[in-house]
C-alpha positions as CSV (number, residue, x, y, z in Angstrom):
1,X,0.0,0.0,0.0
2,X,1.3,4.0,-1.0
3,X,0.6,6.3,1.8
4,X,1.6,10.1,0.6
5,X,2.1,12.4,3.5
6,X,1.5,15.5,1.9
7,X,0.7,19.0,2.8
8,X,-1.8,20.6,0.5
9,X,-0.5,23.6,-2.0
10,X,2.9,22.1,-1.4
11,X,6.1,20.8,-3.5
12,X,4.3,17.3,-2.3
13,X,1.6,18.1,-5.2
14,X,4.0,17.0,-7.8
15,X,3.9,13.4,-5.8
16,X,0.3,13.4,-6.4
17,X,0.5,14.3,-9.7
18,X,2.7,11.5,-10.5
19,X,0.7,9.3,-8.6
20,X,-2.3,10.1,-10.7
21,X,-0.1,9.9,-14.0
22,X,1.2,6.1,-12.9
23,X,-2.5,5.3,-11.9
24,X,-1.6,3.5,-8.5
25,X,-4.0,2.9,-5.8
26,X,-2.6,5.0,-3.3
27,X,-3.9,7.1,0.1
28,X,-3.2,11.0,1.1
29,X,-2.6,11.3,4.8
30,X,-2.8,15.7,4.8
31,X,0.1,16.9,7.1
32,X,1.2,20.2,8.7
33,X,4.1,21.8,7.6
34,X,6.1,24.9,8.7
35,X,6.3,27.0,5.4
36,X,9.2,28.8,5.7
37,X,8.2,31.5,3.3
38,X,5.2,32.9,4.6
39,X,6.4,31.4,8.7
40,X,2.9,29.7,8.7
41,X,1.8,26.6,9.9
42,X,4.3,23.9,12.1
43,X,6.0,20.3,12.2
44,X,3.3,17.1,12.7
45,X,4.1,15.2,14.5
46,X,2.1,12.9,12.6
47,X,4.4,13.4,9.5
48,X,7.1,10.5,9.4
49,X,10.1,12.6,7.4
50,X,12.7,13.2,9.4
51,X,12.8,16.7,8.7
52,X,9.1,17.4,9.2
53,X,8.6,18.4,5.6
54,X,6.9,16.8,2.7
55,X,6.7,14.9,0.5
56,X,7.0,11.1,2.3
57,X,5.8,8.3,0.9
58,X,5.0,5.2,3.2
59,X,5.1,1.6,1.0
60,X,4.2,-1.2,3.6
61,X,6.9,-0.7,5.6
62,X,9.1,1.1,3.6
63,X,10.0,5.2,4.0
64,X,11.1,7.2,0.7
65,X,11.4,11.1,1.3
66,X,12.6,13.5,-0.7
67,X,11.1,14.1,-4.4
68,X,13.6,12.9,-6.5
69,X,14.2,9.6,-4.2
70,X,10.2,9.3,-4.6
71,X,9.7,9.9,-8.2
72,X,12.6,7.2,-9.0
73,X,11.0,4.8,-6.4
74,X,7.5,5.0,-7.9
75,X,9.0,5.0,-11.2
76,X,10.9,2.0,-10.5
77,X,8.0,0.3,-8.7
78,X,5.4,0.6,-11.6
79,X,7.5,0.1,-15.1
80,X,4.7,-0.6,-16.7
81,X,3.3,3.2,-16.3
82,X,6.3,3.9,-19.1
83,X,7.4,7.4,-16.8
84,X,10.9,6.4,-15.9
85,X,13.8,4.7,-17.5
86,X,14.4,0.4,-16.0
87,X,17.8,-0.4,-14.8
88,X,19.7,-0.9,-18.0
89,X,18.0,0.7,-20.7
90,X,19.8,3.4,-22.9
91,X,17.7,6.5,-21.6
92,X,18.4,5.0,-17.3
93,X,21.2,7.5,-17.2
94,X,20.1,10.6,-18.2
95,X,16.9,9.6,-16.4
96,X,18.8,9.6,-12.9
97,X,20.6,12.3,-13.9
98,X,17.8,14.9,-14.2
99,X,15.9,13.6,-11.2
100,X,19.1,14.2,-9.3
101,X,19.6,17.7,-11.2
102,X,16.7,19.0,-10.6
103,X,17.3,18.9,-6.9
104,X,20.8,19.3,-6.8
105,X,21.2,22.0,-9.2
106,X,17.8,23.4,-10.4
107,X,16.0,24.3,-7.6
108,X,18.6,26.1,-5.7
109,X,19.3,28.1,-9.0
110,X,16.2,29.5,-8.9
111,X,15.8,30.5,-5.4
112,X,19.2,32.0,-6.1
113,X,17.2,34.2,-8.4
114,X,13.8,34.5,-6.0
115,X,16.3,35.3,-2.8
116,X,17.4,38.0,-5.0
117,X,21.5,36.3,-4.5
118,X,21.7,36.1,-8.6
119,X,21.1,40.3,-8.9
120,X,24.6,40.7,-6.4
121,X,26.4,37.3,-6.5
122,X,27.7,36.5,-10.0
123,X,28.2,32.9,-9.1
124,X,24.7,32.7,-8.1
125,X,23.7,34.5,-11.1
126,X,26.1,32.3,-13.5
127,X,24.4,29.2,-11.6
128,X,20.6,30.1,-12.4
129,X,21.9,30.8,-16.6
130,X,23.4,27.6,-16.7
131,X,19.8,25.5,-15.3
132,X,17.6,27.7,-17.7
133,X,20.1,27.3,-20.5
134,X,20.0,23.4,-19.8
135,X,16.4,23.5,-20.3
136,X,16.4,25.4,-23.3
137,X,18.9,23.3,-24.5
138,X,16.8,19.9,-24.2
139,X,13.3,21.5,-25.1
140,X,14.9,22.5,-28.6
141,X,15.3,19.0,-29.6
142,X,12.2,17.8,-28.0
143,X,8.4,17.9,-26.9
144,X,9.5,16.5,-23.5
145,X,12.8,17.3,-21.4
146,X,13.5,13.8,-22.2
147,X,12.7,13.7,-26.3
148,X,9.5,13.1,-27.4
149,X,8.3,10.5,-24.0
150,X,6.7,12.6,-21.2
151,X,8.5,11.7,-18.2
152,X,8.6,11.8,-14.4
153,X,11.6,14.4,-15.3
154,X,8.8,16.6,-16.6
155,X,7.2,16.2,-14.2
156,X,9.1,17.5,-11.2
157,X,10.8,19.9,-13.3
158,X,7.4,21.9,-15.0
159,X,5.8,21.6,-11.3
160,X,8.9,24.0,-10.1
161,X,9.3,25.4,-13.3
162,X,5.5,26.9,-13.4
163,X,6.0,27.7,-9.5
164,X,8.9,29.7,-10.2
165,X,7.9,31.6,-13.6
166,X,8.7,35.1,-12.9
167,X,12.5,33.9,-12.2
168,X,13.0,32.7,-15.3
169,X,13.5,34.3,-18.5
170,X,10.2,34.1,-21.0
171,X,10.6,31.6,-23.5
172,X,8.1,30.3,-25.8
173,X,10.2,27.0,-25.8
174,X,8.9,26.7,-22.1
175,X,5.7,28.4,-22.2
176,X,4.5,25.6,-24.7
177,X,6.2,22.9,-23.0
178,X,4.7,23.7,-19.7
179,X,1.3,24.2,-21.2
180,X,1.8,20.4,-22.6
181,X,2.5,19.1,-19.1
182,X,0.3,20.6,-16.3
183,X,-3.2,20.2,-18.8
184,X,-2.7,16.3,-18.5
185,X,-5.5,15.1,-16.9
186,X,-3.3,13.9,-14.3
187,X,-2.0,17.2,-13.3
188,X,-5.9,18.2,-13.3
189,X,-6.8,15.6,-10.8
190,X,-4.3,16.2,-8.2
191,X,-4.9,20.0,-8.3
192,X,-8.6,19.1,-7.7
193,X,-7.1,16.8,-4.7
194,X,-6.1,20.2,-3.5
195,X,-8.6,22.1,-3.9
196,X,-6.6,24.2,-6.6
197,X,-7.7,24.9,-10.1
198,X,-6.4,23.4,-13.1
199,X,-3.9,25.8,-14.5
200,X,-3.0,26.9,-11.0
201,X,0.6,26.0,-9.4
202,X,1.6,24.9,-6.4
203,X,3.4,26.5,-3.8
204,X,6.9,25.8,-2.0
């Protein structure tokens, strides 16, 4: 059994949305979280992450935390869903590689540029180029960040993309590839599981 603990209008929605896109039977357990950007709300205790934050995924007796550790989980667990890359195929390592990205490199380029550190530090500012010019990079030679198969990759990446819009530069490159991702009916559904409509975004 998949228990999600997820806050509602959190990065956690992405986990849903995936969920919905693999098509697993799977139950929410809504948490509390301290939001460190508007200081609302608090740790559960109720939560199992380590960290008090979201998302965590609960599979029998097994705990995955952390996006990227739970999109590659799922992923793995349901192959037949077609949203990852199997041990051993040819696309497996750039598959790993952007789940790990994104994390790793992506999202702290762009709060680089929300925490304003990219207009006064040019590292930071050298850092957030460099993710957006990756992404520009792959979307030229492709519908999807991975070619032309819509991936787990898209989908962490266009949930913190479209969070994060006014920090990064307009493209039409993006703009369409976005639209493509978050109108799948799977995006749909998991905004209405939060109460968010569809063409909304999530929150950090």
């Amino acid at each position: 059994m998949l228990t999600l603990f997820h806050a509602p209008q959190s990065r956690s929605g992405r986990i849903v949305w995936l969920l919905e896109e693999i098509g697993a039977d799977y139950d929410i357990r809504p948490v509390d979280i301290f939001r460190a950007m508007t200081l609302s709300g608090a740790r559960d205790p109720a939560n199992p992450h380590p960290d008090g934050k979201v998302p965590a995924l609960l599979h029998n007796e097994a705990l995955v935390t952390e996006s990227a550790a739970i999109a590659l989980y799922l992923t793995d667990l349901h192959p037949e869903a077609n949203l990852g890359a199997p041990v051993g195929s040819a696309g497996r390592a750039a598959y790993v590689t952007w789940l790990a990205w994104t994390a790793g490199e992506m999202e702290p380029a762009f709060w680089d540029k929300i925490s304003g550190a990219a207009e006064t530090d040019p590292n930071a500012k050298a850092r957030h180029d460099a993710a957006v010019a990756r992404l520009l990079t792959a979307l030229a030679t492709g519908p999807y960040l991975m070619g032309d198969r819509f991936t787990a990759v898209d989908v962490m990446i266009a949930s913190a993309v479209a969070w994060a819009r006014d920090y990064v530069p307009g493209s039409a490159l993006i703009d369409a590839w976005l639209e493509r991702s978050l109108n799948r009916p799977a995006n749909a559904r998991a905004l209405a599981k939060d109460g968010v409509l569809p063409g909304a975004v999530q929150a950090a």
